[in-house]
C-alpha positions as CSV (number, residue, x, y, z in Angstrom):
1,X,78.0,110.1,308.7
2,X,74.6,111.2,307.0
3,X,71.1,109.9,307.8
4,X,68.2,110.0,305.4
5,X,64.4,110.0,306.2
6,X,61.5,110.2,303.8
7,X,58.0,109.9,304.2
8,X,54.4,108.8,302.5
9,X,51.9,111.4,301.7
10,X,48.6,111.6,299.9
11,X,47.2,111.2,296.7
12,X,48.9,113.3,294.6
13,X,51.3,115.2,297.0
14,X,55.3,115.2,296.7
15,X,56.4,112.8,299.0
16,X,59.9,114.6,301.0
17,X,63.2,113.5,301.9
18,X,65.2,114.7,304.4
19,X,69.2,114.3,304.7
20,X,70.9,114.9,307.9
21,X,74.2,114.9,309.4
22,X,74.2,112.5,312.0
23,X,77.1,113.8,314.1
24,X,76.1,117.7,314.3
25,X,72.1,117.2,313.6
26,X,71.9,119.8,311.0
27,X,69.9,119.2,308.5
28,X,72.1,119.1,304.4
29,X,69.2,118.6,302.0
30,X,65.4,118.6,302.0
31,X,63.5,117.9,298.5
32,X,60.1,116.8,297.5
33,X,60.4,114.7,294.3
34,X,58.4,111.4,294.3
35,X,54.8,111.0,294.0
36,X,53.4,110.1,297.0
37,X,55.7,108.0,298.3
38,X,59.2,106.9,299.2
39,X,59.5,103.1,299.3
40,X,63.4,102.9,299.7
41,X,66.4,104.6,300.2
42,X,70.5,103.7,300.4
43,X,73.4,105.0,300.6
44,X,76.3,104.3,298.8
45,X,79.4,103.1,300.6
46,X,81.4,106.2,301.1
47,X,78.1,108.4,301.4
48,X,78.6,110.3,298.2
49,X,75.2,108.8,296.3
50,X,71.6,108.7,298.0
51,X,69.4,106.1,295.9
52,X,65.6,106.8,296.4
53,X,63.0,105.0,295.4
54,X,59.1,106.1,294.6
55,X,56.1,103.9,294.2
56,X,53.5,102.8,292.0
57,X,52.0,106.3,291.6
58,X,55.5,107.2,290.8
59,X,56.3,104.7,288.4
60,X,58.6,103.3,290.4
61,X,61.3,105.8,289.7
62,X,65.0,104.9,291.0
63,X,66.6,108.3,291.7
64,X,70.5,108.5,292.6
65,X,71.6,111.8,294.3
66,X,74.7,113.1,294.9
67,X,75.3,114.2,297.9
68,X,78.4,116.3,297.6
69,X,76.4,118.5,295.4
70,X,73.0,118.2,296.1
71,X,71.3,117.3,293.2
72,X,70.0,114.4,290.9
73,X,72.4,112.8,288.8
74,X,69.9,110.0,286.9
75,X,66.4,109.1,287.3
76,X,65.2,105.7,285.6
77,X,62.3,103.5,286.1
78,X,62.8,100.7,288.6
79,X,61.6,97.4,286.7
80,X,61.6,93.3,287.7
């Protein structure tokens, strides 16, 4: 079971994420790759994908992680 955090920083700072594993507390992954912010994040069913999701200083970028590897496998700009 994996838990995600990620936080809001100043203008013009990498905003982090953090990915742990809930059951043993140890942390997987830690990146700073939005702008700023993280506005959203979700898992996918099995746990295999992390979507993140920056802000407007970001342009909104949608980012979709894999978490068996630990690394990016598409970024794309969030639109309405």
């Amino acid at each position: 079971m994996l838990l995600a955090s990620g936080e809001e920083r100043g203008s013009g700072c990498l905003a982090g994420m953090i990915v742990w594993d809930f059951l043993t507390s140890e942390m997987m992954f830690r990146v700073r790759y939005h702008k700023e912010a993280i506005r959203a994040m979700s898992f996918s069913s099995d746990s295999n994908f992390l979507v993140s999701l920056g802000g407007l200083a970001d342009n909104n970028q949608l980012v979709c992680w894999n978490m068996i590897e630990g690394r990016t496998e598409c970024v794309m700009v969030a639109t309405n």
